[in-house]
N, C-alpha and C positions, 0 to 999 in steps of 0.2 A: 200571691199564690205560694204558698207553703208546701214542697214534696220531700217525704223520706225516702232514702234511699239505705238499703238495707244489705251490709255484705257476709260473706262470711266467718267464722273464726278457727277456720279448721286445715290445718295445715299441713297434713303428711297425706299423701298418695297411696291408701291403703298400707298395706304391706313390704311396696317397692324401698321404702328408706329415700323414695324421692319426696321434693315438695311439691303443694302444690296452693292452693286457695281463691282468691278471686281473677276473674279475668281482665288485665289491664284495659285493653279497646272498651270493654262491656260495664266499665266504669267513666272511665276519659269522656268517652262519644255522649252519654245521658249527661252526664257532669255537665258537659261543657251547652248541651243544645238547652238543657234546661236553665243554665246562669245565662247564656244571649239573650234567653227569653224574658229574661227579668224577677226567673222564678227563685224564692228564697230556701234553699238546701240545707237539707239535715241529713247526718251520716250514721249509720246505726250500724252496730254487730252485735250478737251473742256477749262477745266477753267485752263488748266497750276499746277504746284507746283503740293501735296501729292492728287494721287487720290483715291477713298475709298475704302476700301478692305472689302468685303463681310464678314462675321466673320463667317456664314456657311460654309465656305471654309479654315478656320482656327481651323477648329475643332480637335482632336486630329485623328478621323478615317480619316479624309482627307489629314494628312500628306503623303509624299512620298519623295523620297532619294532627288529631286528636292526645296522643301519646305524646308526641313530639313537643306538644301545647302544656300538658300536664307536668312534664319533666324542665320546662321553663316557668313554672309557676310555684314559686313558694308558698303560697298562700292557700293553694290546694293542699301541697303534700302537706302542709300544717295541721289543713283540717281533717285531711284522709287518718292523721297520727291519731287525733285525738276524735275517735267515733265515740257516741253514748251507746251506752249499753244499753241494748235490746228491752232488757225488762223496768229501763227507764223512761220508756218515750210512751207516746198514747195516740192514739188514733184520730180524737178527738180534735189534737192539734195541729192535723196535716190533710190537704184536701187529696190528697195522692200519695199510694208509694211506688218505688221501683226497684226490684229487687236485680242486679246484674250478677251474670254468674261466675264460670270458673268451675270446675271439680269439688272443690269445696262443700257448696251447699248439698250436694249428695249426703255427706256426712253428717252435717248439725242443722240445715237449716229445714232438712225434709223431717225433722222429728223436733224439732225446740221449740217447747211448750208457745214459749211466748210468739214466736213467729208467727206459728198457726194462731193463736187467740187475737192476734194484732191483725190477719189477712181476713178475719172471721167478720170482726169489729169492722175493717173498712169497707166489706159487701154489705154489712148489714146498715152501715149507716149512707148507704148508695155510693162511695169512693171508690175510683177507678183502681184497680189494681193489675202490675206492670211487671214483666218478669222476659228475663234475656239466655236464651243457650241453655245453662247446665239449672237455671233458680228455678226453673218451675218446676222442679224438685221439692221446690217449697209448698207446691201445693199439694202434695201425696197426702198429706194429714188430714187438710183442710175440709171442713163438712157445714151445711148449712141445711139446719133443720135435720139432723140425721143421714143426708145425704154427701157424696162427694159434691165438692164447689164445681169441679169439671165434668162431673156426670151429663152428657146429651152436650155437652158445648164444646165450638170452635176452640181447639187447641194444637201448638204446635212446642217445639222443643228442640235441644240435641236427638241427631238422629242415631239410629242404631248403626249404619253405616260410616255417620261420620266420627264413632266413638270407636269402628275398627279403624278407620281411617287413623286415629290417635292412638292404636296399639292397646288402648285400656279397657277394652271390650270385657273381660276377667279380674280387672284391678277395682274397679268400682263397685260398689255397694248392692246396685241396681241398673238396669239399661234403663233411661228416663222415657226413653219412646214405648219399650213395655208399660213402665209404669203409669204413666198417662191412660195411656190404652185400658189397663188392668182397671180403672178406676172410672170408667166409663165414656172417658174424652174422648170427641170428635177426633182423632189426630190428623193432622194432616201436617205436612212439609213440602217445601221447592227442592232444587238441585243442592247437592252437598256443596257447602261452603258459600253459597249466593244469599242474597239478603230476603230473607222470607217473612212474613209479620202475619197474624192473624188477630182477628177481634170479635167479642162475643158477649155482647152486654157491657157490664163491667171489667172483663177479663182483656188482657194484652201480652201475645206471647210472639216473642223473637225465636227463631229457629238457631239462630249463631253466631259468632261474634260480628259479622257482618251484616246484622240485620239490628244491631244494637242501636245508633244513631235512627234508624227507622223505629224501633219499637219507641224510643222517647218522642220522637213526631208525634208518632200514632197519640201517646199520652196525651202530651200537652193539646192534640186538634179534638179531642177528647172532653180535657176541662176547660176546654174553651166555645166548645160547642153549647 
């Protein structure tokens, strides 16, 4: 079983002059539940090579046994260094992607040509597609036959509460739970910061960083089903 997994390459936090880009947990936890499984991993960004890891997410209270694992693995951060680039990889070669989030993909991956043409390609050829916290950002573009992908289906996301909760309610692009909303998604969410997961057809969305390890379950009982 072959999944991509698809991060960001965007790295400044709007206007603050802070950083920001993918979320460490919402990497580590799919990373690690998908290599126990036996599944073969491919790492993609936008710009290719080391994509930027949010350092809010490398804090000490945001460690967990999955981080902890990542940060004792060379062979990871070897491969996390050298991602292909986005407008190298194909659909055709992967029976799954999983995109994990971070802040980031608000910026590049809710509008980068190739993401949307890659998320387009794996509905259309029936592939499960997988998205955690801030990535289903990634599907604001997405359309299928004219339509939005999320139009009338189960979706969930960052909440809007939990993006005041992070003070960045003003600093982002977009509030993702609007935008979902805006575009016709079922939305729905659990309690801020608890592990929430929903599923709708081909579609798989994690509400948080804490629901990331559950959104890759969901995946893989998905292409195993």
């Amino acid at each position: 079983m072959n999944i991509l997994m698809v991060l960001t390459s965007h790295d400044r936090l709007g206007d603050t002059g802070k950083k920001t880009g993918f979320w460490l947990e919402e990497f580590a936890a799919p990373y690690y539940t998908f290599l126990d499984a036996g599944v073969n991993i491919t790492i993609a960004s936008p710009a290719g090579g080391q994509p930027p890891l949010d350092p809010s997410s490398d804090t000490a209270d945001n460690q967990t046994e999955f981080t902890k694992r990542f940060k004792d693995d060379a062979e990871a951060q070897e491969r996390l260094a050298n991602t292909k680039k986005l407008a190298d990889v194909k659909a055709e070669d992967f029976d799954s992607v999983f995109y994990p989030g971070g802040h980031g993909p608000l910026w590049d991956l809710a509008v980068d040509k190739n993401s949307i043409a890659l998320i387009e390609t794996f509905v259309k050829q029936g592939k499960p597609v997988a998205f955690v916290c801030h990535s289903p950002a990634a599907l604001k573009n997405v359309k299928i036959d004219g339509e939005y992908l999320i139009k009338g289906k189960k979706v969930t996301g960052f909440t809007n509460t939990e993006e005041e909760g992070v003070g960045l309610t003003d600093v982002v692009p977009f509030l993702l739970e609007d935008a979902l909303k805006a575009n016709g998604g079922n939305y729905e969410k659990g309690a801020d910061w608890e592990s929430y997961v929903v599923e709708d057809g081909l579609l798989i969305t994690g509400q948080n960083p804490a629901s990331s390890e559950e959104t890759a379950k969901h995946l893989l009982a998905k292409l195993n089903s």
